[in-house]
C-alpha positions as YAML, in Angstrom:
chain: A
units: angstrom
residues:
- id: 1
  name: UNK
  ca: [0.00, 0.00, 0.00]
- id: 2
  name: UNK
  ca: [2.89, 2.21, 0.61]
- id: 3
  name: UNK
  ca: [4.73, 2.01, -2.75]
- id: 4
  name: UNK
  ca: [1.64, 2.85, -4.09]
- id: 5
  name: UNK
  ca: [1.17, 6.65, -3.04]
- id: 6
  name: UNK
  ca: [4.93, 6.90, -3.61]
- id: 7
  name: UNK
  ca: [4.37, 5.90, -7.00]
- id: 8
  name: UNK
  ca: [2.51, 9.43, -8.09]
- id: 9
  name: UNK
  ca: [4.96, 10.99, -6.26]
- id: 10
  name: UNK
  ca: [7.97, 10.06, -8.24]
- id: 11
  name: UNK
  ca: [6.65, 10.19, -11.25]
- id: 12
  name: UNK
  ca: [5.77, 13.69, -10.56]
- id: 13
  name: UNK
  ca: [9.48, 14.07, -9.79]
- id: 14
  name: UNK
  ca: [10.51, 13.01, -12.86]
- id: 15
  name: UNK
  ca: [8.11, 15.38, -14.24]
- id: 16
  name: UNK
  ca: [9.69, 18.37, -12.90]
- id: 17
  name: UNK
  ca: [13.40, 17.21, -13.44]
- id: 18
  name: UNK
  ca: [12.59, 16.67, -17.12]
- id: 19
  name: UNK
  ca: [10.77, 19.75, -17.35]
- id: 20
  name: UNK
  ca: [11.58, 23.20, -19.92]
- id: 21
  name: UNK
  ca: [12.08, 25.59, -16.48]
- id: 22
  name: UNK
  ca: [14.76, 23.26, -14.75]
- id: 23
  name: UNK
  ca: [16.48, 22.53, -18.31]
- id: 24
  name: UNK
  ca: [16.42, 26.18, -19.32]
- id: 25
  name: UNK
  ca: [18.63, 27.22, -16.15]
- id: 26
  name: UNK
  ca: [21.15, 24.70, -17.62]
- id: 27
  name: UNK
  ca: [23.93, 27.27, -19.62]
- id: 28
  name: UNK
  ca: [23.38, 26.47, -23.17]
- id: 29
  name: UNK
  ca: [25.79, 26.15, -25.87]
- id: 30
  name: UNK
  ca: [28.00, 29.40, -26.91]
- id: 31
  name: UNK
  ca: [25.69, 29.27, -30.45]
- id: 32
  name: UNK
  ca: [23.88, 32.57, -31.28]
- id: 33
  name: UNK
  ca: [24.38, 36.51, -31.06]
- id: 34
  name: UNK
  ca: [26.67, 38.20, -28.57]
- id: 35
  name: UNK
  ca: [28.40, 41.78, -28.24]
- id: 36
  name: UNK
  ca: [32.06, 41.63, -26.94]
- id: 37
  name: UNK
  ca: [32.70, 43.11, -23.43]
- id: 38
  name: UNK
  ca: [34.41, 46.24, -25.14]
- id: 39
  name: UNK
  ca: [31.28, 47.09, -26.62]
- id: 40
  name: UNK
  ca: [32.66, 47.00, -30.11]
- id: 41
  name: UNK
  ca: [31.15, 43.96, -32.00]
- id: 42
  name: UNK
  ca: [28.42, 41.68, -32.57]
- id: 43
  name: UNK
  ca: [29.32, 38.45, -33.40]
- id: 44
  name: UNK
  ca: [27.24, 35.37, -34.47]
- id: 45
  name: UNK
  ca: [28.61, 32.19, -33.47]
- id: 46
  name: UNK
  ca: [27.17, 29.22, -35.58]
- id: 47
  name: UNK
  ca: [28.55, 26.18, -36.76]
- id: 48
  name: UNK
  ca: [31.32, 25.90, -39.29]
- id: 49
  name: UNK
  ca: [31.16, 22.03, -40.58]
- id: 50
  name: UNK
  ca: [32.08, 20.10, -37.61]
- id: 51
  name: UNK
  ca: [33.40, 23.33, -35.45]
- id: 52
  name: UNK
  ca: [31.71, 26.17, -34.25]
- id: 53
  name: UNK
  ca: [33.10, 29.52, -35.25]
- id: 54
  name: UNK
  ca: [31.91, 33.20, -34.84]
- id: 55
  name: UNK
  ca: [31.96, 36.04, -37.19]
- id: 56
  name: UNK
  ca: [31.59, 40.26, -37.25]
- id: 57
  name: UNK
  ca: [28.09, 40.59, -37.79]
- id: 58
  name: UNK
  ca: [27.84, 44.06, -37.23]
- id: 59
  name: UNK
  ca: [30.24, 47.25, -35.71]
- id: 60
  name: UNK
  ca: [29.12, 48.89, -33.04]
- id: 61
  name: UNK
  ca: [31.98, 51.14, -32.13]
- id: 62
  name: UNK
  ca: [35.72, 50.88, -32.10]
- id: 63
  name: UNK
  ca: [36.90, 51.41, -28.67]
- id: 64
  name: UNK
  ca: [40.81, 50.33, -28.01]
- id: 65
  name: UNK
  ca: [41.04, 47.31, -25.44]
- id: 66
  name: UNK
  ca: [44.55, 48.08, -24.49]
- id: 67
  name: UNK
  ca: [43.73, 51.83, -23.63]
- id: 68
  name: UNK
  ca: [40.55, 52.41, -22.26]
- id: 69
  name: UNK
  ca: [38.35, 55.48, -23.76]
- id: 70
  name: UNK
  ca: [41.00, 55.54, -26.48]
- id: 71
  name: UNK
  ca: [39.93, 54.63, -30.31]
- id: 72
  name: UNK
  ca: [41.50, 51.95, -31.51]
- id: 73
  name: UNK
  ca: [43.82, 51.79, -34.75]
- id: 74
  name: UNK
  ca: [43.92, 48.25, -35.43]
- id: 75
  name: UNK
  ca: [46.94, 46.29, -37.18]
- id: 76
  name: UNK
  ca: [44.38, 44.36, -39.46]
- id: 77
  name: UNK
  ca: [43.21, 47.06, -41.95]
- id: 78
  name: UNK
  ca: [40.52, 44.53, -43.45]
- id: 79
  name: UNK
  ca: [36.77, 45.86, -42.21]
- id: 80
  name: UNK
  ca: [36.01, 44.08, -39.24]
- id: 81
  name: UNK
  ca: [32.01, 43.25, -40.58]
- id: 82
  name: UNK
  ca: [32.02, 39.61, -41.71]
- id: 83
  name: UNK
  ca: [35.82, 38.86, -40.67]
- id: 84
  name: UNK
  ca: [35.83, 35.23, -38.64]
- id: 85
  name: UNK
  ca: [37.43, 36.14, -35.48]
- id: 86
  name: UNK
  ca: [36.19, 32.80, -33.51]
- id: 87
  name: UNK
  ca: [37.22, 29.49, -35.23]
- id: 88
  name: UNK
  ca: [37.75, 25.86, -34.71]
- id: 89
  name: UNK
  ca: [35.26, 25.72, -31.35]
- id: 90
  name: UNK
  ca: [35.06, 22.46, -30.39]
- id: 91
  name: UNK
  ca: [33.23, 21.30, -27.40]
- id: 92
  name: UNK
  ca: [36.10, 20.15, -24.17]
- id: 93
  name: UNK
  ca: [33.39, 18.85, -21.78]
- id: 94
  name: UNK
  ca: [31.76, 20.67, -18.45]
- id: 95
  name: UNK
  ca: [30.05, 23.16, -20.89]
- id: 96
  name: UNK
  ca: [33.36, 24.32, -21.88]
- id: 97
  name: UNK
  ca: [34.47, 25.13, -25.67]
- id: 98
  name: UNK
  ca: [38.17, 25.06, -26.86]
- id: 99
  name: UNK
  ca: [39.63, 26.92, -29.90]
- id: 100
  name: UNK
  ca: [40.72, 30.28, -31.37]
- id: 101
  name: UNK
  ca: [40.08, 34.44, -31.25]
- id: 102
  name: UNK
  ca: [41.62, 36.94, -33.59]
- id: 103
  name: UNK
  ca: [41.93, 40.39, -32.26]
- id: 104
  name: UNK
  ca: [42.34, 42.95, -35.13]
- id: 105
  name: UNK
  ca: [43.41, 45.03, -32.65]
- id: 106
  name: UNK
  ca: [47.45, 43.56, -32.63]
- id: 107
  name: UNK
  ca: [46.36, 41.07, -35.26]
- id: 108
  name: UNK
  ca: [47.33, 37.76, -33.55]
- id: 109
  name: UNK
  ca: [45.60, 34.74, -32.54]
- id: 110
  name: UNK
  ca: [45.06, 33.42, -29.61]
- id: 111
  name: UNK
  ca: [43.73, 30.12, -27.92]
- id: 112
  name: UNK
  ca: [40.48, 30.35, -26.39]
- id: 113
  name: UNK
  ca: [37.88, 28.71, -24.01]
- id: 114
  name: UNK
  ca: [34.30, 30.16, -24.11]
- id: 115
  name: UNK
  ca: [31.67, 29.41, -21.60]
- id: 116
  name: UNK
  ca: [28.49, 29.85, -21.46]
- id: 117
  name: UNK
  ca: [27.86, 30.90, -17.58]
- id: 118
  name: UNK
  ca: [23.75, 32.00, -18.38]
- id: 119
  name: UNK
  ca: [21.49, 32.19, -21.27]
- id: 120
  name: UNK
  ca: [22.33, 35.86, -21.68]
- id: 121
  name: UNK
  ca: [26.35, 35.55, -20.46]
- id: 122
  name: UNK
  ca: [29.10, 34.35, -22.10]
- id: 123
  name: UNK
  ca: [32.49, 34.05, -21.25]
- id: 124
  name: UNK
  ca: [35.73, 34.25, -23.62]
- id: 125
  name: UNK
  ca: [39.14, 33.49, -22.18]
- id: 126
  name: UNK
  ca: [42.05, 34.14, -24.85]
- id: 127
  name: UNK
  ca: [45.41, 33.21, -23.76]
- id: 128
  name: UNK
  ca: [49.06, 32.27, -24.99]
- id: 129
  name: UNK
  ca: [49.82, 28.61, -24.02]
- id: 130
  name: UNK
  ca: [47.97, 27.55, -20.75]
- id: 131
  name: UNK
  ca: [44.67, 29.41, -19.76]
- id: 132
  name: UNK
  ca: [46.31, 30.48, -16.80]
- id: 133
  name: UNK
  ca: [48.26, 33.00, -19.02]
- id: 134
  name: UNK
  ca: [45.29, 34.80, -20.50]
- id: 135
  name: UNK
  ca: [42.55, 37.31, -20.07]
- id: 136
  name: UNK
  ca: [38.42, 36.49, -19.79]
- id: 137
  name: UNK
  ca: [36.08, 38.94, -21.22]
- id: 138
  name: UNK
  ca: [32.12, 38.98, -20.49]
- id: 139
  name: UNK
  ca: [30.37, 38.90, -23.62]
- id: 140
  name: UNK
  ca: [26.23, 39.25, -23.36]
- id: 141
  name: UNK
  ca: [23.58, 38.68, -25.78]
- id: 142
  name: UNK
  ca: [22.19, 41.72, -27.12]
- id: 143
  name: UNK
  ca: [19.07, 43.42, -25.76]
- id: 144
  name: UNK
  ca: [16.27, 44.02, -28.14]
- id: 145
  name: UNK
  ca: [16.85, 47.83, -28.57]
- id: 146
  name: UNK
  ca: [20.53, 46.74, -29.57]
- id: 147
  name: UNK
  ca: [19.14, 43.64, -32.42]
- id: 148
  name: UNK
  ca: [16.86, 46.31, -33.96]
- id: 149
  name: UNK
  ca: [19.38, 48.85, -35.02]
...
């Protein structure tokens, strides 16, 4: 009689575990629209064959990141809209993503982990070697106002 009520019970459980609201506080993968931390960029990461890879979908501004409220003059004189600067992401387990960032800015590639930490939060970790020698940046999704321009 008592595994009987507990039935209903667990399969209720189950219910909720399996449910959209618990799965969409799981981060999702780094796929989609994002503006870099510096405020500069959009970029649109989709997939690339069997990679993921992200590209300059629009220009927002061109703020320096090694000098803060300085404009930058970057070493790549190509226009950034449409140039690849994420390539060869490749899922490395726990969420994480492994591969590589240009920045125009000095015009060298780095390795790079992204991570998505929320569905609106994304975070980009470009580094020389291990990722202990590196810098993250924040990257967030864009807000309506910001898609519609």
């Amino acid at each position: 009689m008592q595994a009987n009520r507990l039935a209903p019970l667990l399969v209720l459980a189950a219910l909720v575990a399996a449910s959209p609201l618990t799965q969409a506080q799981q981060p999702a993968a780094p796929q989609g629209r994002w503006i870099t931390e510096s405020g500069n960029l959009e970029v649109e990461i989709t997939p690339c064959g069997a990679a993921l890879c992200g590209k300059v979908v629009r220009v927002l501004a061109n703020r320096s990141m090694s000098g803060p409220g300085a404009e930058m003059t970057p070493a790549d004189a190509r226009p950034a809209l449409g140039m690849e600067i994420l390539s060869g992401l490749q899922p490395a387990g726990d969420g994480e993503f492994q591969g590589r960032i240009y920045n125009r800015e000095n015009g060298k590639t780095y390795s790079a982990t992204l991570r998505a930490e929320a569905p609106d939060q994304l975070l980009v970790r470009g580094y020389i070697g291990l990722p202990l020698f590196g810098k993250t940046q924040v990257w967030r999704r864009p807000t309506a106002p910001e898609a519609a321009r």
